[in-house]
C-alpha positions as CSV (number, residue, x, y, z in Angstrom):
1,X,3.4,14.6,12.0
2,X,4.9,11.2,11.2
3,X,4.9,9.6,7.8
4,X,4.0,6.1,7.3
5,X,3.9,3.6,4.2
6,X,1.4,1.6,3.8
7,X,0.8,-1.7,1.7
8,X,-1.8,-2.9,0.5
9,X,-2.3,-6.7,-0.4
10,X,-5.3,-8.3,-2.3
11,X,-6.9,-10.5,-4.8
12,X,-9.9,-9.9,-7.2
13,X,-11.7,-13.0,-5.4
14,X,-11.5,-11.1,-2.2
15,X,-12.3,-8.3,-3.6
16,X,-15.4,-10.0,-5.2
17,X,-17.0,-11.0,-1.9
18,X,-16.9,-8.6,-0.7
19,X,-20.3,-6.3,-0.6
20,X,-20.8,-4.0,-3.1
21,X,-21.6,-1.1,-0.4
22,X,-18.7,-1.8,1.9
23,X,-16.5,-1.5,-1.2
24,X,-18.4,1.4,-3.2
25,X,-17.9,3.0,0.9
26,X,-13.7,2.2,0.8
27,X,-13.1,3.7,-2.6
28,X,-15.2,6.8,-1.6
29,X,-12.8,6.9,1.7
30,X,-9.5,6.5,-0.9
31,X,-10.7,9.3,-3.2
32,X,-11.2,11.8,-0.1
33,X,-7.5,10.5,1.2
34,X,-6.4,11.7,-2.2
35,X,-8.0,15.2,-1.9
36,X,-6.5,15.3,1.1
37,X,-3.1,14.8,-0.2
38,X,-2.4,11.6,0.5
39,X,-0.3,10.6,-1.9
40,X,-1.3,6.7,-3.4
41,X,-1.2,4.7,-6.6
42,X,-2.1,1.4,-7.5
43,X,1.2,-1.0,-8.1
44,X,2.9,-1.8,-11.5
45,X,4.9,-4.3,-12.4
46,X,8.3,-4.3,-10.2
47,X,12.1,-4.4,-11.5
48,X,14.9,-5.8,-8.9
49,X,18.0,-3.3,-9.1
50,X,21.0,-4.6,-7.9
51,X,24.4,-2.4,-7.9
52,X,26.9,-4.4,-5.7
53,X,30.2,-3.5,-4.3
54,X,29.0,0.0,-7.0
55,X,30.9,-1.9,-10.0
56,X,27.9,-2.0,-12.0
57,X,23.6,-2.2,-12.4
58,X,21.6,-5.3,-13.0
59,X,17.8,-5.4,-13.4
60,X,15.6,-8.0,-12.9
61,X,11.7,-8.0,-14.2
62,X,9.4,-9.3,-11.6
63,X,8.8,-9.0,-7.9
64,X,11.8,-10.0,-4.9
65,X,9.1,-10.2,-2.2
66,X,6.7,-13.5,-2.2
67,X,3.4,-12.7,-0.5
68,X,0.1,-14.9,-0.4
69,X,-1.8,-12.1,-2.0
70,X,-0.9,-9.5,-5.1
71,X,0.2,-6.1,-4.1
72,X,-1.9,-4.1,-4.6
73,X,-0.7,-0.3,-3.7
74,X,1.2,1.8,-2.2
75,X,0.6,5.2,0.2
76,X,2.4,7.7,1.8
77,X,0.4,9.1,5.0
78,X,1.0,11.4,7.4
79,X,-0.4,10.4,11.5
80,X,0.2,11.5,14.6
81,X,0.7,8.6,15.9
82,X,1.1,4.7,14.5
83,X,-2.7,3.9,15.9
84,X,-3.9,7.0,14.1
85,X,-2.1,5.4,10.9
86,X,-3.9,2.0,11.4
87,X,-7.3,3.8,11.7
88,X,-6.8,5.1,8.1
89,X,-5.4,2.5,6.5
90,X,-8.3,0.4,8.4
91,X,-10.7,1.5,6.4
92,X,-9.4,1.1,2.6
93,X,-10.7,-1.2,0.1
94,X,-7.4,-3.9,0.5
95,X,-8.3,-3.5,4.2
96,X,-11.9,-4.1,3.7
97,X,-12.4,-6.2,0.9
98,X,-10.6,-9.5,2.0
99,X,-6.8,-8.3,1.9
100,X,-4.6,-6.9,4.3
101,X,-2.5,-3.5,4.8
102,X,0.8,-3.2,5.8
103,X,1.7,-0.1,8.1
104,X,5.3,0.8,8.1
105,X,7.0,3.9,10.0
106,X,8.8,5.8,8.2
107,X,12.1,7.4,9.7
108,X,14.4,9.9,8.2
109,X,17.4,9.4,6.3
110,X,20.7,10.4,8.0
């Protein structure tokens, strides 16, 4: 199996219009992800480490990417395939409620 990242993007107005039941249905779909294993979390607030040339570590508070909606999580998911990947992340609430999800292959570290 393959492991994939996904990101989820979206705002509370999105989130909003979305119907109660479609929404009530992708949180029901995230908890069973969960039991599964899946390992996902809801995103904090993110700090910019820099450490160049190694001569010494600088943190900044706030975010280094610019997106038109908030991230909102993170998840690590194992497929078979990428299309297998989209089909599950197709069907979480940032997917469903207005916002979008990233899919990203994963590859190993040499």
């Amino acid at each position: 199996m393959a492991k994939f990242m996904t990101i989820g993007y979206g705002d509370q107005a999105g989130y909003d219009r979305t119907d109660a039941a479609v929404r009530d249905a992708a949180h029901a779909y995230d908890a069973r992800l969960r039991q599964d294993g899946i390992d996902m979390g809801i995103a904090g607030r993110p700090v910019l480490v820099r450490n160049h040339d190694a001569a010494g570590v600088t943190t900044t508070d706030g975010p280094f990417m610019a997106s038109a909606l908030p991230v909102a999580g993170f998840a690590i998911i194992e497929a078979a395939t990428l299309d297998e990947a989209i089909a599950i992340a197709s069907r979480t609430p940032c997917a469903v409620a207005h916002g979008v999800v990233e899919v990203w292959p994963l590859q190993e570290a040499s």
